[in-house]
N, C-alpha and C positions, 0 to 999 in steps of 0.2 A: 364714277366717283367712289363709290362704296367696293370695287371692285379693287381701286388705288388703295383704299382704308384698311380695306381686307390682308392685302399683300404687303403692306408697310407693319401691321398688326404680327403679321407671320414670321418678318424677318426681324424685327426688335425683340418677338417674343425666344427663338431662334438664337438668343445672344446668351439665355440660362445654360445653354448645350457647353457653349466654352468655359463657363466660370464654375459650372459644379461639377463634380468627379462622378466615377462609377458608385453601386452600392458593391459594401464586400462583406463575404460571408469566410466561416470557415474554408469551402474549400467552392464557395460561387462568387464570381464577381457578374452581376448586373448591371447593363446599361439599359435603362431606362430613356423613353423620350423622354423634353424636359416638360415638366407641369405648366408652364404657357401652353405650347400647341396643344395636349391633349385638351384642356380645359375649352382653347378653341376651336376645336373639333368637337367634343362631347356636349360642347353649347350649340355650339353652329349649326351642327344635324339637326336635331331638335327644332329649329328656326329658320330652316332654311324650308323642314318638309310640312311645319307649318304654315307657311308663308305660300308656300308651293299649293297646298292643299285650300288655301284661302281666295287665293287669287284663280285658281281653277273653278270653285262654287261662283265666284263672284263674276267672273269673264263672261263678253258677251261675243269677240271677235275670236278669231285664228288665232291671232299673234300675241292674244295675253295668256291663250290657253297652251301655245306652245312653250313661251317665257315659263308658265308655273311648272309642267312639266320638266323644263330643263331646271329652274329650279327647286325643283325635289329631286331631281335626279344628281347635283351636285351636295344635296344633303342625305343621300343614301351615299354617294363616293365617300363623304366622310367620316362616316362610319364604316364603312367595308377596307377602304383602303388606308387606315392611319397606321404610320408606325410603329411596329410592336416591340416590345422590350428583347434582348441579346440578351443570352445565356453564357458563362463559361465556365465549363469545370475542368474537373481532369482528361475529360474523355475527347472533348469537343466545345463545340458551337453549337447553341439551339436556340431555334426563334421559332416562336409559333405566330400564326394567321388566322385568322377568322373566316378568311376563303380557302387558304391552304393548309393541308395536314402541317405535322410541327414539322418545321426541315432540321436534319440533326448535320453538320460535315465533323468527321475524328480531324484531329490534328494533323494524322501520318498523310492524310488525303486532302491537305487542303492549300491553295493557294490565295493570294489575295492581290488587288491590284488597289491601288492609292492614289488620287486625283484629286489636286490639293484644290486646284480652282474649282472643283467640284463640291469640294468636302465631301467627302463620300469615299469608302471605302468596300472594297467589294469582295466577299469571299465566296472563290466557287472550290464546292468540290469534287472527287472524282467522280461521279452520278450526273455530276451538273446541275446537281444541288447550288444555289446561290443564298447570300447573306448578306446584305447591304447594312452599313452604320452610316445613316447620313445623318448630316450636319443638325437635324434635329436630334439625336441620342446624344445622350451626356459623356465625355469624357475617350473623345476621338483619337487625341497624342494616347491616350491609357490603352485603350484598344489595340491601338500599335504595336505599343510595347509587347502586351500580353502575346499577340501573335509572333511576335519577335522571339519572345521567350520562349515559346510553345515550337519555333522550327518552322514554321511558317515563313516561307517565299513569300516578299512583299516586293511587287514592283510598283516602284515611284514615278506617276508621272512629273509633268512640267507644269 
């Protein structure tokens, strides 16, 4: 049930991505996730590795000490793995990670693939460097375009 909660939670929070644009600067445009997901991530953690860490002291069987384990371990994923903010200036694409160094792809090196039932857009580039804008970053058609503008090879899927 809370797992339903959770996921319903994810996809309405998920719908700020379509209605709010990129940030722009002089000569940076930023995609940000949108402020639902992170807020439920940056709560979630927090409460999942407490819960996790509560139900482990308090277990007296296998199966509640395995559950707590597993969840804290999906309250470390969310903090390790949330989506991190897109860079774009003149030079490139930059996203940085919290497990990966920052991945930088130039423009001259870069392609992208577009998978709309996905929402997600994928830029690799000549290293094998990769760069995903998926449907939680803000301002996806904008992304497009910028890569559009920039000479970037977009192939569209179906």
């Amino acid at each position: 049930m809370s797992i339903g909660i959770t996921l319903f939670l994810i996809a309405l929070l998920s719908l700020e991505a379509v209605f709010r644009g990129p940030n722009r600067t002089a000569d940076t445009v930023r995609f940000p996730v949108g402020l639902g997901v992170r807020l439920l991530l940056r709560v979630g953690a927090p409460l999942l590795l407490f819960t996790g860490y509560e139900m482990a002291g308090a277990s007296e069987d296998l199966f509640t000490k395995v559950s707590a384990a597993v969840i804290a371990l999906l309250g470390v994923g969310c903090i390790l793995f949330e989506p991190r903010e897109i860079f774009l200036d003149s030079k490139g694409i930059t996203q940085s990670s919290l497990l990966t160094a920052r991945r930088r792809i130039t423009w001259k090196m870069a392609a992208a693939s577009y998978q709309p039932r996905l929402q997600e857009v994928l830029v690799v580039g000549s290293d094998g460097c990769t760069i995903t804008h998926s449907r939680y970053h803000l301002g996806q058609q904008e992304f497009l375009c910028e890569l559009e503008e920039h000479g970037v090879f977009v192939q569209r899927g179906i």
